[in-house]
C-alpha positions in Angstrom: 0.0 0.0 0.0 1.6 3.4 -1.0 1.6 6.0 1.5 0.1 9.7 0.4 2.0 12.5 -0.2 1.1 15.8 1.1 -0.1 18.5 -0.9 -0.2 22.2 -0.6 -1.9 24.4 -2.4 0.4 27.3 -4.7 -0.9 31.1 -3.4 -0.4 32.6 -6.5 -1.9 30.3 -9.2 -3.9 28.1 -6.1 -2.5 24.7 -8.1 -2.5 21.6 -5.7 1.1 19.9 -5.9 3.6 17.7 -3.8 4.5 19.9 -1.2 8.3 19.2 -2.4 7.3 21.1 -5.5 6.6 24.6 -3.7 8.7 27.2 -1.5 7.3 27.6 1.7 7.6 30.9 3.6 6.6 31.3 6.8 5.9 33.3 9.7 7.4 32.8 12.6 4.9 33.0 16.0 6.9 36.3 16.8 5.8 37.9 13.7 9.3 37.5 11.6 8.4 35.8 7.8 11.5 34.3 6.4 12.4 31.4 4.0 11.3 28.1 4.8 13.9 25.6 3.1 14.0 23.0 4.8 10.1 22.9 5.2 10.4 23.0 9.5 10.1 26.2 10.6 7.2 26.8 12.9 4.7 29.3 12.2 2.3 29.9 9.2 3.2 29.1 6.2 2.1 29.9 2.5 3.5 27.8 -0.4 4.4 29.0 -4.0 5.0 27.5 -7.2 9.0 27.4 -7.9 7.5 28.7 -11.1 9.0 32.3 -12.1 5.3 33.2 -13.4 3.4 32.5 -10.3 6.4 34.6 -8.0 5.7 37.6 -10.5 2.0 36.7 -10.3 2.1 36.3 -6.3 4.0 40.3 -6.1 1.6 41.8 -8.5 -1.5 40.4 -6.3 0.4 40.8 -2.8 -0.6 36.8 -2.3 2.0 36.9 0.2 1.0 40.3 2.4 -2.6 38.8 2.2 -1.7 35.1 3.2 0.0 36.9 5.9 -2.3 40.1 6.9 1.2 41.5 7.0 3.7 43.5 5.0 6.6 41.8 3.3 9.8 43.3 3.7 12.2 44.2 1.0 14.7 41.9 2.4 12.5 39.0 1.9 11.8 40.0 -1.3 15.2 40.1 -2.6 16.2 36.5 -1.3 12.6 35.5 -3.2 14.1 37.2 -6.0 17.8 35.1 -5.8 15.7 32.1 -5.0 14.0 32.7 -8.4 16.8 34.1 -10.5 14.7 36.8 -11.3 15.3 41.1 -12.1 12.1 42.1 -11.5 
């Protein structure tokens, strides 16, 4: 019998995939949203596509403030942006 594996839903272009598939950023309970790469971190999280579209897609809507009810921070935006090898 094969075992399930999780799924997670992409905030940008709201695609269920494996949850190995996405990036998942967090909040932390003290408020701090950071990176999650190793998929541990306590907190919130929100999952994206490691699709460049659906990053671009997830600024332009503010998917990320929203999933958080919280301002990103220009920092986090810029390791998004290395993450995604993107100039935008």
């Amino acid at each position: 019998m094969s075992s399930k594996k999780p799924e997670r839903m992409c905030i940008a272009c709201r695609t269920m995939m494996d949850k190995t598939e996405l990036f998942r950023i967090v909040m932390s309970p003290e408020g701090e949203i950071s990176i999650d790469r190793n998929g541990k971190k306590p907190g919130r999280g929100a999952y994206l596509c490691k699709s460049e579209l659906c990053y671009k897609n997830a600024l332009k809507s503010k998917a990320l403030s929203r999933a958080f009810k919280a301002p990103i921070s220009g920092e986090i935006l810029q390791s998004m942006e290395v993450l995604y090898g993107s100039n935008s």
